[in-house]
C-alpha positions as CSV (number, residue, x, y, z in Angstrom):
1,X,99.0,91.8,101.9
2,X,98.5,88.4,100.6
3,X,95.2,86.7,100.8
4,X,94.7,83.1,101.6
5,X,93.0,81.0,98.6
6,X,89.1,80.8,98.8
7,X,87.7,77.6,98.0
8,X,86.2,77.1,94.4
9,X,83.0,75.8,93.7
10,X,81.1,74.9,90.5
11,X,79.7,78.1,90.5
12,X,82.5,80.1,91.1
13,X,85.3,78.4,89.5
14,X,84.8,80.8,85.9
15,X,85.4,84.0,88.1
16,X,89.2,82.9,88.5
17,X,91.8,84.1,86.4
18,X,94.2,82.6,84.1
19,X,97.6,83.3,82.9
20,X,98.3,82.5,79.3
21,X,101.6,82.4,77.8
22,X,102.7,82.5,74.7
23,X,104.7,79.1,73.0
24,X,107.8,81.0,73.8
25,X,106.8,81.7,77.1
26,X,106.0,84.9,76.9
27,X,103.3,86.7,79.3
28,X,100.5,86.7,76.5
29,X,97.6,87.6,78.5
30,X,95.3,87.0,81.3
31,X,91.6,85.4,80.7
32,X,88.4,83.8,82.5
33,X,88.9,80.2,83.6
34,X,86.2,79.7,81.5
35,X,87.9,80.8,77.8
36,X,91.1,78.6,79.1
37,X,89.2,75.4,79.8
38,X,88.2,75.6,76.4
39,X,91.5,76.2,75.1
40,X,92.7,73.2,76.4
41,X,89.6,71.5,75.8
42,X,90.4,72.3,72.1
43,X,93.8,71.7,72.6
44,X,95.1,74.7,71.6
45,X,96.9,75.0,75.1
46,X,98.3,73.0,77.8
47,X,98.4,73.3,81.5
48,X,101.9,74.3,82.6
49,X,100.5,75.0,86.7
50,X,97.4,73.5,87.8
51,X,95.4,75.7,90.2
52,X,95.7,75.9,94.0
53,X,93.7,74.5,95.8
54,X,93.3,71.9,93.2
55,X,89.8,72.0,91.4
56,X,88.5,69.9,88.5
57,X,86.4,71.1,86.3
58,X,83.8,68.6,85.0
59,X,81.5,67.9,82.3
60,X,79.5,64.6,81.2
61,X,82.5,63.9,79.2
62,X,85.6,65.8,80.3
63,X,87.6,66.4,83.6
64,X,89.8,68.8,83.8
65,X,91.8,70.2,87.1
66,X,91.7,74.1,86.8
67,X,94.7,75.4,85.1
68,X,96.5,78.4,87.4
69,X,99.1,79.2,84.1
70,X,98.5,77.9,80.4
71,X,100.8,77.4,77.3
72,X,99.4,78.0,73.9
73,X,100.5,74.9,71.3
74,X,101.1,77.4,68.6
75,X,102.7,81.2,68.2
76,X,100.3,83.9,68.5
77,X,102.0,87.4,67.0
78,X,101.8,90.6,69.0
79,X,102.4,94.0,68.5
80,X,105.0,95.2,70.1
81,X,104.1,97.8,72.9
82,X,105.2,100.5,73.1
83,X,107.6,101.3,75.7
84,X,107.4,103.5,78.5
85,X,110.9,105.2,79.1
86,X,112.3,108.0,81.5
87,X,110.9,110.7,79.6
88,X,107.1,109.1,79.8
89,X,105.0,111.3,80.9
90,X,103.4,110.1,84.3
91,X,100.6,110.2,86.5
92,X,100.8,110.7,90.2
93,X,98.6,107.5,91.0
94,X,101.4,105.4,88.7
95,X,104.4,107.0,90.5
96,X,103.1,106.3,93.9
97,X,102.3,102.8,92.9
98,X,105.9,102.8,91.5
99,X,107.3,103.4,94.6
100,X,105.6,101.8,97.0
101,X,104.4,104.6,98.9
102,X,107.2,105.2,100.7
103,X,108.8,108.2,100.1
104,X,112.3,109.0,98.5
105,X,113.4,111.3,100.8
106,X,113.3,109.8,104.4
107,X,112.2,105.9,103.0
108,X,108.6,105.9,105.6
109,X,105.7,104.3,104.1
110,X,102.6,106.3,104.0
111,X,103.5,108.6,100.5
112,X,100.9,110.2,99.7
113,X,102.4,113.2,98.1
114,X,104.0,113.5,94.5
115,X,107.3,115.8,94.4
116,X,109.0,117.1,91.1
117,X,113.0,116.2,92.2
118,X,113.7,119.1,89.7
119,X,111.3,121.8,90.9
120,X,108.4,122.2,88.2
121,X,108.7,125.9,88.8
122,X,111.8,125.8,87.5
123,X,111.2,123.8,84.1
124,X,110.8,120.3,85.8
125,X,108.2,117.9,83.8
126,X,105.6,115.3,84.9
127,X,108.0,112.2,83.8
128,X,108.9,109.5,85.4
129,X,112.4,110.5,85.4
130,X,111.3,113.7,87.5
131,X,108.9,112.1,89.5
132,X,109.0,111.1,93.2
133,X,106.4,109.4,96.2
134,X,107.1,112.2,99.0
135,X,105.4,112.2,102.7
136,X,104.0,115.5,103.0
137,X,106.3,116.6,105.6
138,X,109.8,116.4,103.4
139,X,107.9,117.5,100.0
140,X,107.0,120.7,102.4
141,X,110.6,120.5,103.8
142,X,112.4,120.3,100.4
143,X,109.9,122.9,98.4
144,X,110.9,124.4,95.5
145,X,114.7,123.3,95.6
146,X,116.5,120.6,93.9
147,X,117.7,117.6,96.4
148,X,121.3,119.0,96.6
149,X,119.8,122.5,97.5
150,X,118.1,121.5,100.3
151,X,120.3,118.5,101.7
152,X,117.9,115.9,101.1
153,X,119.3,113.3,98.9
154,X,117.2,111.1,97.0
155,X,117.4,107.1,98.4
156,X,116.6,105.7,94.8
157,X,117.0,107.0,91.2
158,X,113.3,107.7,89.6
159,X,113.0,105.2,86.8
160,X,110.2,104.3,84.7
161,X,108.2,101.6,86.1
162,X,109.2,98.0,84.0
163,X,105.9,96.2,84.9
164,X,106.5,94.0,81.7
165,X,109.8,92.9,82.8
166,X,109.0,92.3,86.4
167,X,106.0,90.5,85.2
168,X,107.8,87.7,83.1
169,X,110.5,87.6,85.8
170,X,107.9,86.4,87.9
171,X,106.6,84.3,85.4
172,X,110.0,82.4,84.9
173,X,110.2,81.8,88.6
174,X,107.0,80.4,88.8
175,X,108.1,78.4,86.2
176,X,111.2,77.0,87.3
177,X,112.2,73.6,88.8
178,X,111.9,73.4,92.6
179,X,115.1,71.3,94.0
């Protein structure tokens, strides 16, 4: 469900969000419109996407249009985080927003279920690996049996959500030259 732009005003403009990036490009962070204006104010960053619908932030002295997506000037080291594999534990709100919804066994939209594809009363964990968006009629169907014993084959194979990596994906095509 995409929403259409609102309109920014002088008093609403600081509610927006900004993505920084890192000098490398990296997905750095996300801040107030506010703290970014003055990072490029200070010129510590630059605009790499200007805001849509355009907006221009003013002061007695400056004018500057509303950046969408910043660059910091210099390198700012971050920890690494640490990464969420196969084996993560994970919570049924994450796994359904992993998926979509839409269930593994039968593809409708509408999950609103959890299902261990190895049965947790037979040893199965609360991993990602093990963890699957059902509709309530095939997580009844398929109850305490693995997919193979009760013919219901899985459509996708439960991975650990790479919300990092899809994020800087998204970031690079944002980025890149329209022809």
């Amino acid at each position: 469900m995409h929403r259409p732009p609102t309109a920014i005003t002088a008093r609403t403009w600081m509610n927006t969000r900004v993505r920084v990036l890192n000098v490398t490009y990296e997905d750095f962070d996300v801040v107030p419109a506010a703290r970014a204006v003055v990072l490029l104010n200070e010129e510590l960053a630059i605009t790499l996407v200007e805001h849509t619908p355009r907006f221009v932030v003013r002061s007695q002295h400056v004018a500057i249009p509303l950046p969408h997506t910043i660059q910091l000037l210099e390198y700012v080291h971050t920890p690494p985080r640490p990464a969420i594999d196969d084996d993560a534990r994970a919570s049924f709100a994450a796994v359904l927003a992993r998926d979509h919804h839409r269930c593994a066994y039968c593809g409708q939209p509408g999950a609103r279920t959890v299902d261990h594809v190895f049965p947790k009363s037979r040893g199965g964990g609360d991993h990602y690996g093990n963890l699957v968006a059902a509709c309530s009629d095939c997580n009844g169907r398929k109850a305490d049996r693995t997919p193979e014993e009760a013919d219901m084959p899985l459509l996708w194979v439960p991975r650990a959500p790479r919300t990092d990596q899809k994020r800087q994906q998204a970031i690079w095509r944002e980025l890149a030259p329209t022809t």
